[in-house]
Every structure is written in structure tokens, then in C-alpha cells.
Backbone as CSV, one residue per row, in Angstrom:
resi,resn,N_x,N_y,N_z,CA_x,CA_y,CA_z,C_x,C_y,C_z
1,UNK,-72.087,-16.616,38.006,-72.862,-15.414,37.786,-74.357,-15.740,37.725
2,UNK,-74.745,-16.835,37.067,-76.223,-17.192,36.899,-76.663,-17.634,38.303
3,UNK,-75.997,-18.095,39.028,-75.821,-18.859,39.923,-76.711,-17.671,41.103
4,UNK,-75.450,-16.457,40.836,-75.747,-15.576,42.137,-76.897,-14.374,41.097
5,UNK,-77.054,-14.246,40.391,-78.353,-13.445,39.525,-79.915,-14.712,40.148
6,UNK,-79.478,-15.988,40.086,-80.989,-16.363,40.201,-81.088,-16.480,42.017
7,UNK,-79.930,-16.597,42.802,-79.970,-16.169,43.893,-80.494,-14.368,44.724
8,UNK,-80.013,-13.538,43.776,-80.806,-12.328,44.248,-82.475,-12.474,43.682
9,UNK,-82.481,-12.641,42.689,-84.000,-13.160,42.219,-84.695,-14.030,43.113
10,UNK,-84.794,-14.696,43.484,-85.244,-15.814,45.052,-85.484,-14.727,46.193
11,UNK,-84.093,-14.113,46.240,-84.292,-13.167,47.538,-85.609,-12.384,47.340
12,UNK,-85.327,-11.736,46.078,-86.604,-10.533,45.631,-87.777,-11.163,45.719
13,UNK,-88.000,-12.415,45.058,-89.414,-13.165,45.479,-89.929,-13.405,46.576
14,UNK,-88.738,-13.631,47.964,-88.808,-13.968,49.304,-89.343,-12.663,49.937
15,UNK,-88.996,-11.573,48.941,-89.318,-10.120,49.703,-90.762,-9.618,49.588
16,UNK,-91.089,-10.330,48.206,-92.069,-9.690,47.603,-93.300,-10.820,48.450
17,UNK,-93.128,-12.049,48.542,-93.976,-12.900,49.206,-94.336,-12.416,50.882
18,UNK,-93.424,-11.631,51.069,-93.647,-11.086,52.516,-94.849,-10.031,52.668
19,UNK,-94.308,-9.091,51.558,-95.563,-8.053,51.069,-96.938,-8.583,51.071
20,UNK,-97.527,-7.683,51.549,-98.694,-7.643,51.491,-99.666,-6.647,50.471
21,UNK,-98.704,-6.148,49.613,-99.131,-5.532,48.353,-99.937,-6.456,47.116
22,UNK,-100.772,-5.127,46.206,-101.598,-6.073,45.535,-100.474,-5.845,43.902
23,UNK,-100.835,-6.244,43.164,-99.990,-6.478,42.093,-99.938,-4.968,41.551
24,UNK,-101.186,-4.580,41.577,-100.655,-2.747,41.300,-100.021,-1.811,42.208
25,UNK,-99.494,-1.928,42.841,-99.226,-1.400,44.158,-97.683,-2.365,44.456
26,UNK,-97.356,-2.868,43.898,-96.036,-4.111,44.121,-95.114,-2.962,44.074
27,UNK,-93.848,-3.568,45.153,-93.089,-2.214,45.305,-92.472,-2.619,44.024
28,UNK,-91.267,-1.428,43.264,-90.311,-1.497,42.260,-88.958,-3.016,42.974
29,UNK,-88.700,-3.383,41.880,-87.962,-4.203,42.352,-86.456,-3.813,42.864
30,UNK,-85.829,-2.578,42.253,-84.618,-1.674,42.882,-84.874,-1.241,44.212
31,UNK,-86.384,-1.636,44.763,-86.227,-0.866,45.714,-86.293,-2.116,47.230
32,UNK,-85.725,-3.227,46.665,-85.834,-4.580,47.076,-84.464,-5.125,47.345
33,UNK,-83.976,-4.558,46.911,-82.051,-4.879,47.251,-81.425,-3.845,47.195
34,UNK,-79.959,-4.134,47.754,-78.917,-2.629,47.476,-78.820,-2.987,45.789
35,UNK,-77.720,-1.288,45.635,-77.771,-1.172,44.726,-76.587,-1.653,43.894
36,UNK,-75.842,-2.567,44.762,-74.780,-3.595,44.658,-75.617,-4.602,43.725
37,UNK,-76.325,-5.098,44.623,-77.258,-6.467,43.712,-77.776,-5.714,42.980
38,UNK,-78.532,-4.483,42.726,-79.284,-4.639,41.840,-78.276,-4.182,40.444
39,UNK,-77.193,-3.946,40.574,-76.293,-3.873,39.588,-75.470,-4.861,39.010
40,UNK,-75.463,-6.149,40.460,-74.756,-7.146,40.142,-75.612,-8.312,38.878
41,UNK,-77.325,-7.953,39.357,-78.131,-8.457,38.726,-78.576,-8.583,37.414
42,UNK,-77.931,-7.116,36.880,-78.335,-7.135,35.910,-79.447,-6.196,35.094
43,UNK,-80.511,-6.055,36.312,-81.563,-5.239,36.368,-81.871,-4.332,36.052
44,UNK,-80.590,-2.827,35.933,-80.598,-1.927,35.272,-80.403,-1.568,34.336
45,UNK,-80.560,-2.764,33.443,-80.743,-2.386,31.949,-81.942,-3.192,30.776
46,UNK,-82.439,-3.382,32.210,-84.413,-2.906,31.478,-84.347,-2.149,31.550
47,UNK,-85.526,-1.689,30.997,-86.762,-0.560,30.783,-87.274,-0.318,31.995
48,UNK,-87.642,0.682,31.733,-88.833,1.259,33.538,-90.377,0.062,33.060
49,UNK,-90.324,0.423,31.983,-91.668,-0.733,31.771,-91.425,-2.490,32.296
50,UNK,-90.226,-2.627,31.499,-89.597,-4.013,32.217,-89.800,-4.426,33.567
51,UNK,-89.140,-3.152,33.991,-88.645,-3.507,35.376,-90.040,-3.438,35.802
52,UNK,-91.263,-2.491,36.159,-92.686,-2.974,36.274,-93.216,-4.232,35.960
53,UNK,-93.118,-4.203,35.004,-93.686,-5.686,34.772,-93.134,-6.637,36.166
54,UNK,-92.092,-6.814,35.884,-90.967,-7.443,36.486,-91.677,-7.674,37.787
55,UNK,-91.546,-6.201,38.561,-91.836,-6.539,39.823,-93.821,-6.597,39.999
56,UNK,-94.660,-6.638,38.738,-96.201,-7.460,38.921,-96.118,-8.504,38.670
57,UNK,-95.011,-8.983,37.887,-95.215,-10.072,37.866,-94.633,-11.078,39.187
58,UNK,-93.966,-10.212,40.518,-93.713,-11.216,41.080,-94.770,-10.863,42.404
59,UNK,-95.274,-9.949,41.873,-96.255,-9.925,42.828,-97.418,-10.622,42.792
60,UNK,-97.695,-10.843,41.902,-98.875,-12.098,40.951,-97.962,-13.622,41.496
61,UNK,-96.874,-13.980,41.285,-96.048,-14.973,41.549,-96.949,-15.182,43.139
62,UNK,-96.290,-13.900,44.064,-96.266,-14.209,45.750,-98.318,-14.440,45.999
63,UNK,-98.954,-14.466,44.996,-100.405,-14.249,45.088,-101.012,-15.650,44.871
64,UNK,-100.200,-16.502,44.073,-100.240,-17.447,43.440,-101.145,-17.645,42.040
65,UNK,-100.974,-16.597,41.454,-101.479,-16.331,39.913,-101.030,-16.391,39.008
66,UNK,-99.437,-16.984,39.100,-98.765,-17.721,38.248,-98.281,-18.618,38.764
67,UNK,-98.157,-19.816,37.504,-97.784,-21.473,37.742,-96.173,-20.870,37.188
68,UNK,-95.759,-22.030,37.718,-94.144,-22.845,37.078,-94.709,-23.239,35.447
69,UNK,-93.626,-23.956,35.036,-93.348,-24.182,33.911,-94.583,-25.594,33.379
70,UNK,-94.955,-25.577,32.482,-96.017,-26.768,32.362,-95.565,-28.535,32.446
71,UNK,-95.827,-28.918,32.964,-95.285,-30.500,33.009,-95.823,-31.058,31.953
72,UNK,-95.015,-31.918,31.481,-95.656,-32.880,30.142,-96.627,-34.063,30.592
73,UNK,-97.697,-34.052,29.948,-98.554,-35.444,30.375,-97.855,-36.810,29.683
74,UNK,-98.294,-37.766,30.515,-97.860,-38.600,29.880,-99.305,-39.249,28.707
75,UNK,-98.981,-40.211,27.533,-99.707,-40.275,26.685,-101.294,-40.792,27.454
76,UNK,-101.303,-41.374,28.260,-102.205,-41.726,28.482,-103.611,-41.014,29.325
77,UNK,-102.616,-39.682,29.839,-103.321,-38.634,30.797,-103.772,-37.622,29.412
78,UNK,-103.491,-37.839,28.513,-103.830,-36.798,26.995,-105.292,-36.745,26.417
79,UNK,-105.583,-35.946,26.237,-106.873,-36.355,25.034,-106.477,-36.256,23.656
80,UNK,-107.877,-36.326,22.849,-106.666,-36.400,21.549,-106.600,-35.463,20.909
81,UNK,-106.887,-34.153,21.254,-105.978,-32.898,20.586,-104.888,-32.978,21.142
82,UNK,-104.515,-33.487,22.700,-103.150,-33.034,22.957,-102.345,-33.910,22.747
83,UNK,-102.960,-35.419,21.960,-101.987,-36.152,21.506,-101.453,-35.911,20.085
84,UNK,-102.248,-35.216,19.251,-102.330,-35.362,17.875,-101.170,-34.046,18.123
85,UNK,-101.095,-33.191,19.098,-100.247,-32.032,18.954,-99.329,-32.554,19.590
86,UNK,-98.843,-33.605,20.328,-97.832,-34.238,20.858,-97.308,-34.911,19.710
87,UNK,-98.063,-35.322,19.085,-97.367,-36.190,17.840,-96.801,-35.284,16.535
88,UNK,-97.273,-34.242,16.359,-96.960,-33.136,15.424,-95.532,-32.707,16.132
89,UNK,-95.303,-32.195,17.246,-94.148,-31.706,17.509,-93.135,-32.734,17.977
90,UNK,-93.335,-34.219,18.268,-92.400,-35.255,17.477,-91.617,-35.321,16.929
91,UNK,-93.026,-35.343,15.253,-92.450,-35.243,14.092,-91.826,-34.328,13.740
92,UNK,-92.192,-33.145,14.090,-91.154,-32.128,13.502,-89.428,-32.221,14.591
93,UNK,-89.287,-32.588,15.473,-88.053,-32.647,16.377,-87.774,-33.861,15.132
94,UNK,-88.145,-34.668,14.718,-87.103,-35.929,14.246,-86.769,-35.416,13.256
95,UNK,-87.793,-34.554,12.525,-87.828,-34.602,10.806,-86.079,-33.677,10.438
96,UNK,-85.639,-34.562,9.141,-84.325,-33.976,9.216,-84.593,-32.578,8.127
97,UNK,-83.423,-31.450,8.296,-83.449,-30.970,7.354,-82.744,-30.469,6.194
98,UNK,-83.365,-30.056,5.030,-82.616,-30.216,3.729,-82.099,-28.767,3.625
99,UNK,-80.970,-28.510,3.089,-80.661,-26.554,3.055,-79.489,-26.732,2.111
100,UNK,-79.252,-25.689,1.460,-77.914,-25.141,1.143,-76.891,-24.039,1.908
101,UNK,-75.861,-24.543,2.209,-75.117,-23.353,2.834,-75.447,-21.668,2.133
102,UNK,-75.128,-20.693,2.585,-74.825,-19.755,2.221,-73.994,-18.537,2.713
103,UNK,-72.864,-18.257,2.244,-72.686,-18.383,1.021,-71.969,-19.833,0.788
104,UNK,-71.412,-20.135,-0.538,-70.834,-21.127,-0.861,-70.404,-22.121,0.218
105,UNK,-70.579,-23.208,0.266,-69.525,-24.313,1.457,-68.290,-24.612,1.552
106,UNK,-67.561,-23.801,2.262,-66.505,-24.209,2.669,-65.568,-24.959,3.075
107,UNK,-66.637,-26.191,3.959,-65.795,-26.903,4.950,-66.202,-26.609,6.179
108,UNK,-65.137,-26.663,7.208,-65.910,-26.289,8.874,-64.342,-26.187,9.345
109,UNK,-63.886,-25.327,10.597,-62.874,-25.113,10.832,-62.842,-24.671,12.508
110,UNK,-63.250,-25.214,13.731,-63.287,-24.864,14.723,-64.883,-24.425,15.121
111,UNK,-65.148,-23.654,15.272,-66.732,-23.142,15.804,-67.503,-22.260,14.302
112,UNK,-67.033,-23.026,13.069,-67.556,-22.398,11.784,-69.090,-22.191,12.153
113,UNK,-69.714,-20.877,11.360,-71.594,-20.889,11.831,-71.488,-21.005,10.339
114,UNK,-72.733,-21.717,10.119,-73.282,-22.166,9.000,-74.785,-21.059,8.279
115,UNK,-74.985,-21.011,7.610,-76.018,-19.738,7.666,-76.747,-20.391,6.084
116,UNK,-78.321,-20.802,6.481,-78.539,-21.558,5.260,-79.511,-21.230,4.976
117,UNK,-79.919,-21.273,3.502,-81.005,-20.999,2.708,-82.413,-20.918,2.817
118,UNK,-82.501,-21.391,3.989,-84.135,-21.622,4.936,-84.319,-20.625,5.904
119,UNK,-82.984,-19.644,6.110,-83.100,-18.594,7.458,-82.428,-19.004,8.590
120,UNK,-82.269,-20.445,8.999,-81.709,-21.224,10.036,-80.014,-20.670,9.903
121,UNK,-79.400,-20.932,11.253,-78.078,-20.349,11.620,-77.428,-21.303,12.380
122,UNK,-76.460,-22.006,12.124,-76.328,-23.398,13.064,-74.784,-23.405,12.914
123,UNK,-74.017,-23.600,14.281,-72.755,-23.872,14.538,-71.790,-24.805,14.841
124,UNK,-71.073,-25.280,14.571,-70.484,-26.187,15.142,-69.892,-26.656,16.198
125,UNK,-70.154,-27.616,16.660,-70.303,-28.111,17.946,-69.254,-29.049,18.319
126,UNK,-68.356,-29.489,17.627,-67.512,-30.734,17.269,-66.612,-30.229,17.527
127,UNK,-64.806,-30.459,17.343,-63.667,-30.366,16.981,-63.332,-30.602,15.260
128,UNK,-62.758,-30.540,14.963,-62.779,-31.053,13.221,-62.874,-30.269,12.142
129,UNK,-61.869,-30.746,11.062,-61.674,-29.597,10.274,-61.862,-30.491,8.734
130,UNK,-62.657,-29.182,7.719,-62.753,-29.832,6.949,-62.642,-28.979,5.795
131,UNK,-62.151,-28.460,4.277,-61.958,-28.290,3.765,-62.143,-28.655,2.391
132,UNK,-63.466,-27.593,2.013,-63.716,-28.123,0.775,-63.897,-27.107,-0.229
133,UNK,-63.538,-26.840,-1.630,-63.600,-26.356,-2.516,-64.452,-26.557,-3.859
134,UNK,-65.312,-27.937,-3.979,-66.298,-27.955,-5.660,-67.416,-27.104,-4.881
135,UNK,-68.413,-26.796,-5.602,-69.456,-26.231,-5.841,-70.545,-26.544,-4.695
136,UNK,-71.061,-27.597,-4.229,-71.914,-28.098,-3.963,-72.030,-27.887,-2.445
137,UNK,-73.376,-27.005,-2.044,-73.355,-26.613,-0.628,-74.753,-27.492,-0.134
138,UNK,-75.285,-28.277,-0.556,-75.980,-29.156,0.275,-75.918,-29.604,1.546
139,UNK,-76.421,-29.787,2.165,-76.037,-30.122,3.468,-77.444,-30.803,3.955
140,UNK,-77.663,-31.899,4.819,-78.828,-32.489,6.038,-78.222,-32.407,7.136
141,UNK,-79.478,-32.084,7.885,-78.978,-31.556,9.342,-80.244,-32.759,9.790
142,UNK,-79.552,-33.576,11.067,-80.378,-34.766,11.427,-80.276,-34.887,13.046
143,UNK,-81.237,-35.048,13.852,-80.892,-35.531,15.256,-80.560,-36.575,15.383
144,UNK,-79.093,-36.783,15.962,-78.590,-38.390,16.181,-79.743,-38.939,17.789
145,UNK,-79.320,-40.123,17.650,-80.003,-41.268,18.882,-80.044,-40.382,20.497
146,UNK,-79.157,-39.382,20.357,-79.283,-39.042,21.888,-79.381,-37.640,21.672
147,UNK,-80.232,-37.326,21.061,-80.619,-36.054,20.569,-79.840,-34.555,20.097
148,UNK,-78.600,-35.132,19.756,-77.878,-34.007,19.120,-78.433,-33.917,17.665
149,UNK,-77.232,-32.477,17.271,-77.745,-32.901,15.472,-75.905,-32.607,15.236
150,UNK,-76.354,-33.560,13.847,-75.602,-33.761,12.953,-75.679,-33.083,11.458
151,UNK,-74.707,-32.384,10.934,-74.828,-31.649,9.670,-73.745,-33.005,8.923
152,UNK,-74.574,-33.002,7.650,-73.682,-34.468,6.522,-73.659,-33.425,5.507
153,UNK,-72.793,-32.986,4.834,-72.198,-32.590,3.480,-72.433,-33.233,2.605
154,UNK,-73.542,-33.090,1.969,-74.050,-34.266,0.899,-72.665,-34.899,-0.015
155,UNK,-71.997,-33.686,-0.919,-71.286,-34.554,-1.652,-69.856,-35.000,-1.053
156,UNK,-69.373,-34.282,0.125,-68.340,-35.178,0.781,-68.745,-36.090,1.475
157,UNK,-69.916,-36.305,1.947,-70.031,-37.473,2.846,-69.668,-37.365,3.778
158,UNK,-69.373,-36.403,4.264,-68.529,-35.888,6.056,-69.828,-35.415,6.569
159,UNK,-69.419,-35.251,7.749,-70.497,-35.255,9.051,-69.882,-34.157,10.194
160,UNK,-70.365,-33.408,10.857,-70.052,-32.792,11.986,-70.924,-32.397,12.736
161,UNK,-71.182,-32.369,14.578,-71.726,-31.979,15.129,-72.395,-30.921,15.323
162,UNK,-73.475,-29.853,15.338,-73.894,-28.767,14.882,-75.046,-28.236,16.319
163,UNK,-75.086,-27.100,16.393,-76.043,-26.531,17.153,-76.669,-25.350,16.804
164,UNK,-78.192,-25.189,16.960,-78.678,-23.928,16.138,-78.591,-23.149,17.022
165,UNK,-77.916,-22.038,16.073,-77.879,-20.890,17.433,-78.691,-19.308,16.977
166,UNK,-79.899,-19.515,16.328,-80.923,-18.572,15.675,-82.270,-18.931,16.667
């Protein structure tokens, strides 16, 4: 499905790059495919504002007034605001964090979501079942070596794979 949604999207860009329209003047994008694709796409459930945007912004795209996605410098192409802000968002990717479940901790039981005291919402990612009943909902949530995270149950000492999904 993503597959054939970013395939009609390509097409629409291929259409719109043909145009010779200026970004105010960019045709509607429904009016760029049948109404097969544009249903298969997805499309009709923006907004009329959306969908405008939508199609200036690919008219700005076919103009070349928008870039792709930003490439990362490497440290040495940096100055040093953009290292000192390279190094800030680092630290915060490593830094682990401290929370209490809420409500009470349970354990984990298949795709359990975790919902903790900081606002964060994080699920489990693992297989594994765990079952617990004293009091104590502590929990650290840590990125292992190959960049997952890991939730540790402070007072069981158990561990399970976790993904934030907030």
C-alpha cells in the first residue's frame, strides 16, 4: 500500500514538473489522477486547505524551492554551534530514562503499552511475559549498543524490549 500511495505521489510530481504553472495557479492535485488513485491514495481525506497546500507545495517542489531531507555533516564540515547542537542531541539519544509506570506495574504480557509518569507511552517490543504484583513501578528505559531501548524493572531486575509509541 505505501509502496503504491508513494508511487501515485511520484506520478503527481511527474505531472506537476511538466506544468508550467506558478505555485498559485498549481492545478488541484484530484485533478492529476483518476479518481481510482486518488481514492486509492488516500487523498480524500484532507482538507480542501490540505489538499492546496499539497498541490503548492509540489509545485514549489517542480520549481526547485524545496530541498529533500537535510544531510548530516560530518564533524569536521561543522562549526561550533552545529557541533555543540550535535553534541546536545547525542546526549539526549543516550541519556537513559527514569519514570514510574502508571498506573501501578504489572509486569508485561505480549505488546503491554506502558504509560509513565513523565507523559511518555512506550510498548513492548519483545516476546515475554512477566508478572508482577509488590508495589514498586520504577522502571529505566536505556538504548542498548545497536540502538534499541530497553525497559529494566528496577526491583525485579527484568528487562524487556520497548518502543515509544507517543
Amino acid at each position: 500500500m505505501i509502496l503504491r500511495v508513494s508511487s501515485i505521489l511520484i506520478f503527481t510530481l511527474g505531472l506537476l514538473m511538466a506544468s508550467a504553472a506558478t505555485a498559485k495557479d498549481a492545478p488541484p492535485v484530484n485533478s492529476l489522477m483518476t479518481p481510482e488513485d486518488y481514492t486509492a491514495s488516500g487523498l480524500e481525506k484532507l482538507s480542501d486547505a490540505e489538499r492546496a497546500h499539497l498541490s503548492e507545495w509540489l509545485e514549489r517542489y517542480r520549481q526547485g524551492a524545496v530541498i529533500g531531507p537535510v544531510v548530516k555533516k560530518a564533524p569536521s564540515e561543522m562549526n561550533e554551534q552545529e557541533k555543540v547542537q550535535a553534541e546536545k542531541e547525542k546526549q539526549e539519544k543516550d541519556k537513559e530514562i527514569m519514570a514510574k509506570v502508571i498506573p501501578a506495574f504489572r509486569g508485561w504480557s505480549g505488546k503491554t503499552v506502558f504509560r509513565l509518569d513523565n507523559g511518555q507511552t512506550w510498548q513492548q517490543r519483545q516476546a515475554g511475559r512477566l508478572r508482577y504484583s509488590d508495589g514498586d513501578s520504577r522502571v529505566v528505559i536505556r538504548r542498548n549498543i545497536i540502538g534499541k531501548y530497553i525497559m529494566k524493572h528496577e526491583d525485579s531486575g527484568r528487562a524487556i524490549g520497548v518502543e515509544r509509541i507517543d
